[in-house]
C-alpha positions in Angstrom: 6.4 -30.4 -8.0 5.6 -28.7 -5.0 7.3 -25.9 -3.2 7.2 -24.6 0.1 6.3 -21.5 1.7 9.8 -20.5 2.2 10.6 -21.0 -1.4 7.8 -19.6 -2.5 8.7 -16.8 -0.8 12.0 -16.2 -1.9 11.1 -16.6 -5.3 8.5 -13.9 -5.0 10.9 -12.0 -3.0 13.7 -12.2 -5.9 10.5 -11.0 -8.7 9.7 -8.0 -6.4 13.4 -6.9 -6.0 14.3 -7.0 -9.4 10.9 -5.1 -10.4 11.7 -2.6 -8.0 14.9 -2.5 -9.6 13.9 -2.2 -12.9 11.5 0.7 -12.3 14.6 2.8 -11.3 13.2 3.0 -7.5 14.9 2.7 -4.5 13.8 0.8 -1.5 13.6 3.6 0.7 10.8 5.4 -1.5 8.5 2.2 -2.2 8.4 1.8 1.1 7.5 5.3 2.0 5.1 5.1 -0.7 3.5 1.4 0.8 3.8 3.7 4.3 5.4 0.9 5.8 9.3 0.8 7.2 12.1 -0.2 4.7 12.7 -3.0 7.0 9.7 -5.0 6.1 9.9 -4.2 2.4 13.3 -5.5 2.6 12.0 -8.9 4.3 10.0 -9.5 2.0 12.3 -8.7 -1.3 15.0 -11.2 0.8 11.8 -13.7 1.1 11.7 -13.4 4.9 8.0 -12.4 4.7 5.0 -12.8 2.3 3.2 -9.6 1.9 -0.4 -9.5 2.1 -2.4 -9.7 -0.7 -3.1 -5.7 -0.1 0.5 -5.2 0.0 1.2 -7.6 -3.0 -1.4 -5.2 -5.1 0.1 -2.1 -3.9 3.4 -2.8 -4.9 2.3 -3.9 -8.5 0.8 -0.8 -8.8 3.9 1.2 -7.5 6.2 -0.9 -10.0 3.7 -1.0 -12.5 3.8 -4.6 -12.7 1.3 -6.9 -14.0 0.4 -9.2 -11.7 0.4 -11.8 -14.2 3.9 -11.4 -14.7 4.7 -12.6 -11.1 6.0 -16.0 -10.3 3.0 -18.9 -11.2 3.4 -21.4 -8.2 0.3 -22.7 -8.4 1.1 -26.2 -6.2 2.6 -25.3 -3.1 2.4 -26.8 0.4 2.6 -25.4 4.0 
């Protein structure tokens, strides 16, 4: 089955957000620490926005997440 972008999205969002959460970190400081403005981090925890795959590695090193552990949506269309 395939999902969209959007879904995709918020599904990735959701993972992020509850890593983040889970670490004990609040948004404010991981997105100091990604030097970008808590309004983007929150767009893309609330699926809004993908983040780049820069930004995507970032954060797994700030939440010291395995990437692996992130959402598999290996079929998805545009």
């Amino acid at each position: 089955m395939k999902t969209s972008r959007a879904e995709r999205a918020e599904v990735l969002g959701a993972a992020l957000k509850a890593a983040r959460q889970q670490a004990g970190l609040g948004m404010e400081e991981v997105a100091e620490r990604l030097e970008m403005p808590v309004e983007v981090l929150a767009r893309v925890e609330r699926g809004v926005m993908v983040p780049t795959i820069s930004t995507l590695t970032r954060l797994c090193v700030i939440l010291k997440l395995d990437p692996d552990t992130l959402p598999d949506l290996p079929e998805m269309s545009d």
